[in-house]
C-alpha positions in Angstrom: 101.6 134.7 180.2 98.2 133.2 181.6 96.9 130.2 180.2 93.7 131.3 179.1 95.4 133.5 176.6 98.1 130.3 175.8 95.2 128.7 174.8 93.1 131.1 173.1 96.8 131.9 170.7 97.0 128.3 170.3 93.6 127.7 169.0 94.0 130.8 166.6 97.3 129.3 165.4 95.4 126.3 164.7 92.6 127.6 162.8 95.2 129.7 160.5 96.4 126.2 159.0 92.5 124.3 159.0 93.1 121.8 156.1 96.8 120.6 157.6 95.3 121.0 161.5 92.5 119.0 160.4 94.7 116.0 158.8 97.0 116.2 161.5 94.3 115.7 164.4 92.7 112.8 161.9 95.8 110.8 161.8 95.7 111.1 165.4 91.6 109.8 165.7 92.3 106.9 163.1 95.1 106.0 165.4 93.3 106.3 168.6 90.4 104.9 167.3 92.0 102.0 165.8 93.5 101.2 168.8 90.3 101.2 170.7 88.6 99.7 168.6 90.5 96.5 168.5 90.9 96.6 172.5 87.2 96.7 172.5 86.9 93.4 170.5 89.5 91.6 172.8 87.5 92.7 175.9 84.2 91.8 173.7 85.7 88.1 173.1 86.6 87.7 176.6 83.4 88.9 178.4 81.3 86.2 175.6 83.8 83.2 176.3 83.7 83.6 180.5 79.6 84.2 180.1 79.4 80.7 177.9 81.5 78.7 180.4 79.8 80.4 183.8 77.6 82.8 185.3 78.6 85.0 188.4 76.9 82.4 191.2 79.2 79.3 189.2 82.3 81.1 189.8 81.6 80.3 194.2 81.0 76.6 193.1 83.7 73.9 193.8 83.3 70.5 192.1 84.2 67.9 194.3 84.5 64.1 193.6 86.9 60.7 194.7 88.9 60.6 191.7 90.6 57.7 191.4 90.9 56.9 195.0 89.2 53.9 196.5 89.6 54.8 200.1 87.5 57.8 200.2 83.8 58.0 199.5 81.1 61.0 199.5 77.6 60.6 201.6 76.1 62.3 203.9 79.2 62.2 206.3 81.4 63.7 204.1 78.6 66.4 203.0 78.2 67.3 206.6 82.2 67.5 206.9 82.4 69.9 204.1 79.5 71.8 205.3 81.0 72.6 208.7 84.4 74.2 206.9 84.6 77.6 207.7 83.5 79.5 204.3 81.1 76.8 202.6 77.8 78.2 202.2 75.7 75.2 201.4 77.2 71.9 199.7 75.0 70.0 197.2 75.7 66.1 196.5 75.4 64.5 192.7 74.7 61.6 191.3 75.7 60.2 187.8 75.3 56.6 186.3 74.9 55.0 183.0 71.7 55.2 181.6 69.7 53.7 178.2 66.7 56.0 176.8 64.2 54.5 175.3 61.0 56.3 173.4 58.7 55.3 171.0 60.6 52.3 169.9 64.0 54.1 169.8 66.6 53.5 172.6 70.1 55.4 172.9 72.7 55.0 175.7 73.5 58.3 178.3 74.0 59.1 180.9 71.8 59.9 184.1 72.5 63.1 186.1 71.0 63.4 189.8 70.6 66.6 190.7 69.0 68.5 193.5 66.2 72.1 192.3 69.5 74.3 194.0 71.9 72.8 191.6 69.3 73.5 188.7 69.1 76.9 189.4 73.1 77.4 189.9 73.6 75.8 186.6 70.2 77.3 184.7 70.3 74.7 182.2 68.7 76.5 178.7 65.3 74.7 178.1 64.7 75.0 174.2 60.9 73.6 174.9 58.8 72.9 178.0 60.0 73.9 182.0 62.4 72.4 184.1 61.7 70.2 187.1 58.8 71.0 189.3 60.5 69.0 192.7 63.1 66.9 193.9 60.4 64.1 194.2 58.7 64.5 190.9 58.6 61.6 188.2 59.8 63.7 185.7 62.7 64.1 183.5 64.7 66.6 181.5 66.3 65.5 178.7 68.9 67.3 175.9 68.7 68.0 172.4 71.3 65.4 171.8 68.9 62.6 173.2 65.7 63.8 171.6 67.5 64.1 168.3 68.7 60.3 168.5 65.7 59.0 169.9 64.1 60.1 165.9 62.4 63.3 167.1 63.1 66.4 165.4 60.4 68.7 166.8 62.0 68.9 170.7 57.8 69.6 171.4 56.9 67.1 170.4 58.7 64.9 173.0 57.4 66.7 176.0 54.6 64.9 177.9 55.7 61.7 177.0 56.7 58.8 178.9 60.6 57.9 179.0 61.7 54.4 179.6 65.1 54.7 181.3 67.2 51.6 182.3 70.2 52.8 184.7 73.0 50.7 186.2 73.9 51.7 189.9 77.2 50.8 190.5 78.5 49.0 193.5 80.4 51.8 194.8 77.0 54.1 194.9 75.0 51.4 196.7 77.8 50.8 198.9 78.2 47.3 198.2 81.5 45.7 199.4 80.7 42.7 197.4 80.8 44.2 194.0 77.3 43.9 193.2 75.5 45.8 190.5 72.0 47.3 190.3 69.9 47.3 187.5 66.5 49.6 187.6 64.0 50.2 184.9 61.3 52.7 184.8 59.6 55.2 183.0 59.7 59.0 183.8 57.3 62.1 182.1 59.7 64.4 179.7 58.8 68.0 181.0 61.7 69.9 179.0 64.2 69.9 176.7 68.0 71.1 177.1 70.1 73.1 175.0 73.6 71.8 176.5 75.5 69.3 175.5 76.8 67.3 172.5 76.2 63.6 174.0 72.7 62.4 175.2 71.7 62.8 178.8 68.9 63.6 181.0 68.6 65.0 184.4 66.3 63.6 187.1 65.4 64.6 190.5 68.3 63.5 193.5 65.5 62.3 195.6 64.3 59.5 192.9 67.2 58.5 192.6 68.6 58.3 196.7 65.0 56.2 196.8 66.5 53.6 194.5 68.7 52.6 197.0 72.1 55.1 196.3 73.8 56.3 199.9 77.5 57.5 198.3 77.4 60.4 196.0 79.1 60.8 192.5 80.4 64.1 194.0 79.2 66.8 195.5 79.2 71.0 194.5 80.3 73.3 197.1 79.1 76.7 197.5 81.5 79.1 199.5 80.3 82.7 200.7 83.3 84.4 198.7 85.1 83.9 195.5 88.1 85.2 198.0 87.2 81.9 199.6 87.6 79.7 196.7 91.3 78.8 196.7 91.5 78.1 200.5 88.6 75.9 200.4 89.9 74.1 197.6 93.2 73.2 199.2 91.2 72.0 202.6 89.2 69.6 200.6 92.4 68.2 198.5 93.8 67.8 201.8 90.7 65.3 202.7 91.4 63.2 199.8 89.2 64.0 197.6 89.4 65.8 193.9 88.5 69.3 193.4 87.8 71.4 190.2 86.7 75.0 189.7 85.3 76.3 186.8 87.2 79.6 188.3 90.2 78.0 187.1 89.1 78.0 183.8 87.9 81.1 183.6 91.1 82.6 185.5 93.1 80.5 182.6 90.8 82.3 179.7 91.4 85.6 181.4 95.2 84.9 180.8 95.0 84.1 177.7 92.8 86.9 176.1 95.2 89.7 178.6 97.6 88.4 176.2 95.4 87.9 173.3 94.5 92.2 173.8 98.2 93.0 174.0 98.5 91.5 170.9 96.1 93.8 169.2 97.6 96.9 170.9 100.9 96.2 169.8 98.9 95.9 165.7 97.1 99.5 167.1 100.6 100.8 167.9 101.9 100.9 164.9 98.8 103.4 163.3 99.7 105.3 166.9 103.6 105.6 165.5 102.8 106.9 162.0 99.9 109.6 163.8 103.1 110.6 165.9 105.4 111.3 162.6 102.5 113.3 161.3 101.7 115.6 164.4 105.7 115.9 164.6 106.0 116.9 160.9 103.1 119.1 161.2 104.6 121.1 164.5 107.7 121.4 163.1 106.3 122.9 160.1 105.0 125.3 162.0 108.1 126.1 163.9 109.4 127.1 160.7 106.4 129.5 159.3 106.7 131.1 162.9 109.8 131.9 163.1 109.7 135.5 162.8 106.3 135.4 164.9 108.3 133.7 168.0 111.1 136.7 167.3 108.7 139.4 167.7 107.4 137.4 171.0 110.6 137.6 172.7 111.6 141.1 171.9 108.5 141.7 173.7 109.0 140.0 176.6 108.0 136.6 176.4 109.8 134.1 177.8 111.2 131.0 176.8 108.6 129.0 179.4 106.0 131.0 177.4 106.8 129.8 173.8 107.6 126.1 174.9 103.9 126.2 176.3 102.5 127.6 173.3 103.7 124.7 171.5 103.1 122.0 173.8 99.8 123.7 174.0 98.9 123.2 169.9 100.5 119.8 170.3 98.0 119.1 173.0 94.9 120.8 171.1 95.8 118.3 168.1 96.1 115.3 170.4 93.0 115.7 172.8 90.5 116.8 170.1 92.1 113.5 167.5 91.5 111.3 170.6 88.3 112.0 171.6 87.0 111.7 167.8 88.5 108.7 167.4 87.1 107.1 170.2 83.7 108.1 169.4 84.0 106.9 166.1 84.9 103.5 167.2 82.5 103.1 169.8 79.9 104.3 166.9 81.3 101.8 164.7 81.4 99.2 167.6 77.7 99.7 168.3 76.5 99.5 164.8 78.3 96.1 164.9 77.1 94.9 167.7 73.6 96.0 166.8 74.1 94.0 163.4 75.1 90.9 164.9 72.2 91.3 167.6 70.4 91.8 164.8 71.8 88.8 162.9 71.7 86.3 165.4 68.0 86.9 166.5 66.9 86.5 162.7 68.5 82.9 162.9 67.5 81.9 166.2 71.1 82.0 167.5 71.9 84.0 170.9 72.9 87.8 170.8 76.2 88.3 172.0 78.2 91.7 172.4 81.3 91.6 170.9 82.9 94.7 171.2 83.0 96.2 175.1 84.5 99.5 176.5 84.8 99.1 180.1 86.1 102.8 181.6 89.3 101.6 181.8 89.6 101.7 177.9 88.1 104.7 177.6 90.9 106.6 180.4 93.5 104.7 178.8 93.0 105.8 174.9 92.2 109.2 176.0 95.6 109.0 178.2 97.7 107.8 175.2 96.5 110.9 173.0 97.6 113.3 175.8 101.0 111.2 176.2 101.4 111.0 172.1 100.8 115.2 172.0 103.1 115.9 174.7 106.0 113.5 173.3 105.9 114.8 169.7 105.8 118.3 171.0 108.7 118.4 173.2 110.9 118.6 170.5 109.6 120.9 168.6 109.1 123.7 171.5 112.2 123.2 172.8 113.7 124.1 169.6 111.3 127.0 169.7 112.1 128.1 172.9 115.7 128.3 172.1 115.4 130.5 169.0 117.3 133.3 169.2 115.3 136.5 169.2 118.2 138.6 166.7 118.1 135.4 164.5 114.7 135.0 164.1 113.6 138.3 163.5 116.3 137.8 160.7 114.6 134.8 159.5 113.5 135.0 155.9 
């Protein structure tokens, strides 16, 4: 028997018995569609969490600094040294001290980040109001919503443009004094933008103004490597120099864990509307094994074989699967995008930042429609076996 008339016989048998083929192949799309639909939100929660801790570029980025160790120090030695490994791109030294902010009579403590226009623009800092740093050399100063809002002012705008008075202690290990001695510099620095980041004051000034004050060792220093394949084996050749190295790689790696597991979690709640779809499509087959009893007599007194009537079966079970799956996965990406357009929506209305919660990367999509083929082929296995074995004598008997 060809399988274009398998398939035209199944379809018929199918549209005999609409209401109970139609509530068979639903159970199946709420299933599927459940399923997906939760996957979707784990993949959603992943994909926000990694984008809040780092953009692609970050994930190349080593942070390197001394530690505790007093033996080893970072300058331009050690930049160069780190430069020359095979797999470092471009290194880019930092500088952090303590700071006090002062502004139109208010004063808060901070802390006072050097950093370099490539850094910047790995790290894209959000600026709620104003621009970020015009040059390495500039007199100018971004500061965070933490500061501004301590220092009194509650409109960031209305900071920018004015004159910062920043005290900041060099210590002796950034000056490279061996006698312990500590620096002290005052002076005042133009507030070109404000900073989303951040729950404790600071501010971010050019590396060059601060290098002029008299600073020749480094906080620590970011490495760029060419790969993310490179990432790991640079690590372990800086450790092995002494120094401490973080990657925000490892914390996304460690998040990644987490929400694999977090996903398998809602599968396993998704599995459960899969199992009671499964009793349904079996009930509904073997139902139908019953009403066709005489039908599959008549077959095989007219030649069909038993390879015939098994793919009959397997055929409807299939036809109920496929069409339930694919419905139910449109139906959850519809309802997925209507949320996601409502929280778009939402968050724009209050000034928050859009994020997309539920995501269907293709391997979702091949998956769920894989599990409605593997859930119709399972439950109908039984059923057209039994069919298959009917005797013809006995079924044309069958009352």
């Amino acid at each position: 028997m060809k399988y274009r008339f398998i398939i035209k016989l199944a379809f018929k048998n199918l549209r005999r018995y609409k209401l109970r083929t139609f509530l068979t192949a639903g159970g199946v799309a709420i299933s599927i569609g459940f399923i997906t639909f939760l996957t979707s939100l784990g993949y959603g929660l992943q994909k926000v969490s990694t984008d809040q801790i780092a953009n692609m570029q970050a994930l190349q980025i080593l942070d390197v600094d001394t530690g505790k160790s007093k033996i080893v120090s970072i300058n331009n030695d050690t930049i160069n040294k780190f430069s020359n490994l095979l797999g470092v791109e471009k290194v880019y030294p930092v500088v952090n001290v303590a700071g006090n902010l002062g502004l139109q009579g208010s004063k808060v403590d901070g802390i006072v980040y050097g950093k370099s226009q490539d850094v910047l623009n790995i790290e894209k800092p959000k600026i709620l109001a104003g621009k970020t740093l015009s040059s390495d050399n500039a007199d100018e100063i971004l500061v965070n919503e933490t500061a501004v809002k301590k220092l009194g002012i509650t409109n960031y705008g209305d900071s920018l443009g004015h004159d910062l008075d920043l005290k900041m202690v060099l210590r002796p290990e950034l000056l490279g004094s061996s006698q312990g001695i500590t620096k002290t510099i005052e002076k005042k620095y133009r507030i070109v933008g404000v900073m989303q980041e951040g729950s404790s004051p600071y501010v971010y000034l050019p590396l060059e103004n601060l290098k002029a004050l008299g600073i020749v060792n480094y906080s620590g220093a970011k490495v760029k490597v060419t790969s993310q394949n490179n990432v790991d084996k640079i690590k372990l050749l800086i450790e092995h120099m002494g120094f401490k190295v973080s990657s925000v790689k490892d914390t996304v790696d460690q998040v990644n864990q987490f929400f694999s597991v977090f996903r398998i979690v809602l599968t396993g709640f998704g599995l459960i509307a899969v199992i009671v779809s499964c009793i349904g499509m079996f009930n509904t087959l073997t139902i139908s094994l019953i009403e066709k009893t005489r039908e599959i007599g008549i077959m095989k007194s007219l030649g069909t074989t038993k390879k015939d009537i098994r793919k009959i079966f397997i055929t409807e079970a299939l036809l109920i699967g496929v069409i339930g799956g694919i419905v139910g996965m449109i139906l959850s990406f519809l309802l997925a995008e209507f949320l996601n357009a409502s929280i778009f929506a939402l968050a724009k209305s209050t000034g928050n930042t859009p994020v997309q919660l539920f995501v269907f990367p293709i391997q979702l999509i091949i998956v769920a429609f894989l599990l409605s083929i593997l859930i119709s082929f399972l439950t109908g296995a039984y059923p057209s076996r039994r069919a298959s074995k009917i005797s013809a004598l006995n079924a044309l008997r069958y009352e």
